[in-house]
C-alpha positions as a Markdown table, in Angstrom:
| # | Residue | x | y | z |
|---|---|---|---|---|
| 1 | Unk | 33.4 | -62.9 | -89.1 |
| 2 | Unk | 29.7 | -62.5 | -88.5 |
| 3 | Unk | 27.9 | -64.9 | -85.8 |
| 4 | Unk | 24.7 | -66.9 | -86.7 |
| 5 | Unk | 22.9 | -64.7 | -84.6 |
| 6 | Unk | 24.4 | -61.5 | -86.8 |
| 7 | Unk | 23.5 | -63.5 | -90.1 |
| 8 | Unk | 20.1 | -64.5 | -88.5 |
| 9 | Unk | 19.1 | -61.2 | -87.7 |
| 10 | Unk | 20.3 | -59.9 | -91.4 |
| 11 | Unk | 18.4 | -62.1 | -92.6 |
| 12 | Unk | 15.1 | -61.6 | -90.8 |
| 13 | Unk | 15.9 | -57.2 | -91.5 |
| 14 | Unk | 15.8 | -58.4 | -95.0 |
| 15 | Unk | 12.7 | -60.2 | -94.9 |
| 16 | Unk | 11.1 | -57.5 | -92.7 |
| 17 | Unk | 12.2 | -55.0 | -95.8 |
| 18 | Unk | 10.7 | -57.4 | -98.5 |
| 19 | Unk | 7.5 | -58.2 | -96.5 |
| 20 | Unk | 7.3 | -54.0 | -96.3 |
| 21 | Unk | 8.3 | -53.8 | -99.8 |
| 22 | Unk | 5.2 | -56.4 | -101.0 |
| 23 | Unk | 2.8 | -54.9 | -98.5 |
| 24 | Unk | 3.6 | -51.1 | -100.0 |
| 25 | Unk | 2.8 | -52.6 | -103.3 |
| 26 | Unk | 0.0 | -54.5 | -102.2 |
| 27 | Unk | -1.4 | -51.2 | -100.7 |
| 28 | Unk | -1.2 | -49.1 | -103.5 |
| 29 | Unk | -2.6 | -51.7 | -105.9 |
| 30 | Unk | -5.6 | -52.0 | -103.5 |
| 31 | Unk | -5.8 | -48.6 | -103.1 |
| 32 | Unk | -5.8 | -48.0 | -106.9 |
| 33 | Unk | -8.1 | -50.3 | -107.8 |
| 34 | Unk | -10.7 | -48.6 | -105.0 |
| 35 | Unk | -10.4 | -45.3 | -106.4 |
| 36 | Unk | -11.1 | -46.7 | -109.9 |
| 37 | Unk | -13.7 | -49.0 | -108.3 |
| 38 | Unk | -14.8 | -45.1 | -107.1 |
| 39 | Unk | -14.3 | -43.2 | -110.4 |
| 40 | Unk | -16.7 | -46.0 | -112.0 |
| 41 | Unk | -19.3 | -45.2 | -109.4 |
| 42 | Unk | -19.1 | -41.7 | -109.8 |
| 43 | Unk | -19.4 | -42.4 | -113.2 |
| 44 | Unk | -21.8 | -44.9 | -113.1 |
| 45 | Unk | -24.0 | -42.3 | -110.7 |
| 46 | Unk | -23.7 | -39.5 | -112.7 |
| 47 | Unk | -24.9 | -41.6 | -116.1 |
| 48 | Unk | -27.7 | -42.9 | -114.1 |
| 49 | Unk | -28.9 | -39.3 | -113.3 |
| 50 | Unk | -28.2 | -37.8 | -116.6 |
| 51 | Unk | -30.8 | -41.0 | -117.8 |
| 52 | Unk | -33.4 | -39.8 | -115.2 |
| 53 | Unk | -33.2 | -36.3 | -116.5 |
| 54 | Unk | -33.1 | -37.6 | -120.0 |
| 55 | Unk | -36.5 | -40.0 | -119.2 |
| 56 | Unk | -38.4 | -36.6 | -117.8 |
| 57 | Unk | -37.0 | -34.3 | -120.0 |
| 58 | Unk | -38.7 | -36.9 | -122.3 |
| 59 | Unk | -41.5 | -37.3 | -120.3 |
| 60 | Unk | -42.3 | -33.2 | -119.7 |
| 61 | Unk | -42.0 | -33.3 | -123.8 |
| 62 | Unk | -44.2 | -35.6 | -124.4 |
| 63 | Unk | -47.0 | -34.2 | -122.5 |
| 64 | Unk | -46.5 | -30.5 | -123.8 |
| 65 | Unk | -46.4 | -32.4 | -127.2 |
| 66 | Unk | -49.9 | -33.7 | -126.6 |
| 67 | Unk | -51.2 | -30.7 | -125.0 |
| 68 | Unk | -49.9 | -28.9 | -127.9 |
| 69 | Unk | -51.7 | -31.4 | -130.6 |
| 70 | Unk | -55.3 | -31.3 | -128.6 |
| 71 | Unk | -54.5 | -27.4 | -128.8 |
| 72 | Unk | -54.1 | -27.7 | -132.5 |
| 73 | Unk | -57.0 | -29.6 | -132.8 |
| 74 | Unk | -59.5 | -27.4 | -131.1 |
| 75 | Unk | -57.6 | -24.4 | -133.4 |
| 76 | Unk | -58.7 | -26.2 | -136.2 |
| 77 | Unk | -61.8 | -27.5 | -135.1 |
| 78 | Unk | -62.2 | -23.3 | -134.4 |
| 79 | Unk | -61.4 | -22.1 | -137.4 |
| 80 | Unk | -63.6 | -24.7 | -139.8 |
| 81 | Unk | -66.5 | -23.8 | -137.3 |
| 82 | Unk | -65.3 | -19.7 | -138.1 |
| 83 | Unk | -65.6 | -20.6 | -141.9 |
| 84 | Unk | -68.3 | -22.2 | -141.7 |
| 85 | Unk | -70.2 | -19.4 | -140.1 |
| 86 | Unk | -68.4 | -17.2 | -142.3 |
| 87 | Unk | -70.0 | -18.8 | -145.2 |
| 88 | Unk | -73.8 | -18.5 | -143.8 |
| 89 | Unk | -73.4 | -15.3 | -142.6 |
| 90 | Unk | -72.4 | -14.4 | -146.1 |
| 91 | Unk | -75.4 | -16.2 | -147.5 |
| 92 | Unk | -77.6 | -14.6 | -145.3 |
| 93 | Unk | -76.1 | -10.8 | -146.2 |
| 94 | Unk | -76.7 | -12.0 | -150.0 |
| 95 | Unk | -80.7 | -13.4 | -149.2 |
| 96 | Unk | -81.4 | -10.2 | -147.1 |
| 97 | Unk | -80.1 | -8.0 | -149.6 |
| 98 | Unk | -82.0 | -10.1 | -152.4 |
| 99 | Unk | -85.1 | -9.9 | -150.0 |
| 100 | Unk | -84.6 | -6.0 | -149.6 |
| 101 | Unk | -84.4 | -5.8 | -153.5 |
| 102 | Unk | -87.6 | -7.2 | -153.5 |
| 103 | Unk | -89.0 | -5.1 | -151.2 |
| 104 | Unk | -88.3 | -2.0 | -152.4 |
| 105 | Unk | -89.1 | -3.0 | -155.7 |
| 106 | Unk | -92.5 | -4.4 | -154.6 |
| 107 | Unk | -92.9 | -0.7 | -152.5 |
| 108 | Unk | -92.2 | 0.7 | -156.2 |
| 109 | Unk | -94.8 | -1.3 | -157.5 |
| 110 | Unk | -96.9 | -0.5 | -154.8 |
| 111 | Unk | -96.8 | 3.0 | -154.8 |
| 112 | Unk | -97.4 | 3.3 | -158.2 |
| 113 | Unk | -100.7 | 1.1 | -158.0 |
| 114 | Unk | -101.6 | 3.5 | -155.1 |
| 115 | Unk | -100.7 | 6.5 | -157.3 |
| 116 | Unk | -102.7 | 4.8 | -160.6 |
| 117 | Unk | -105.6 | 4.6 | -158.5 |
């Protein structure tokens, strides 16, 4: 039969091998729960990022967006000033060519006065 000190020491072997076996488990759970404590900071990283480039995308979209509009603007402002001289130059081509009518028709009348004479 086995003494107390053979039982005693089966005993503590068994204990030893549980108090591994809990500590293993223990281990891994910690050590699972730090690389998903991990993962989420990668994550959590990597999302705050993505929002910074997001913000200056954002940002660098909204000030070509605005350079863009005052460009638009000054086209605009441009082309009515370009129309509007458009439209005096015509009217002065149609008063010159109204004055040279009258001219030429007053050197007609002229030079037939001269030839009357």
């Amino acid at each position: 039969m086995y003494t107390l000190t053979d039982k005693l020491l089966v005993v503590s072997i068994s204990i030893l091998f549980i108090l591994i076996v809990i500590l293993c488990v223990f281990s891994a759970n910690l050590a699972a729960a730090w690389l998903t404590n991990k993962r989420e900071e990668r994550k959590r990283i990597k999302t705050e990022y993505m929002e910074r480039i997001q913000k200056r995308a954002d940002s660098d979209r909204e000030t070509w967006s605005g350079w863009l509009d005052e460009k638009d603007k000054k086209i605009e402002e441009k082309d009515e000033e370009y129309n509007r001289l458009k439209v005096e130059y015509d009217e002065l081509n149609r008063k010159y060519g109204r004055l040279m009518e009258t001219f030429e028709a007053s050197e007609r009348v002229r030079l037939k006065l001269m030839k009357g004479e």
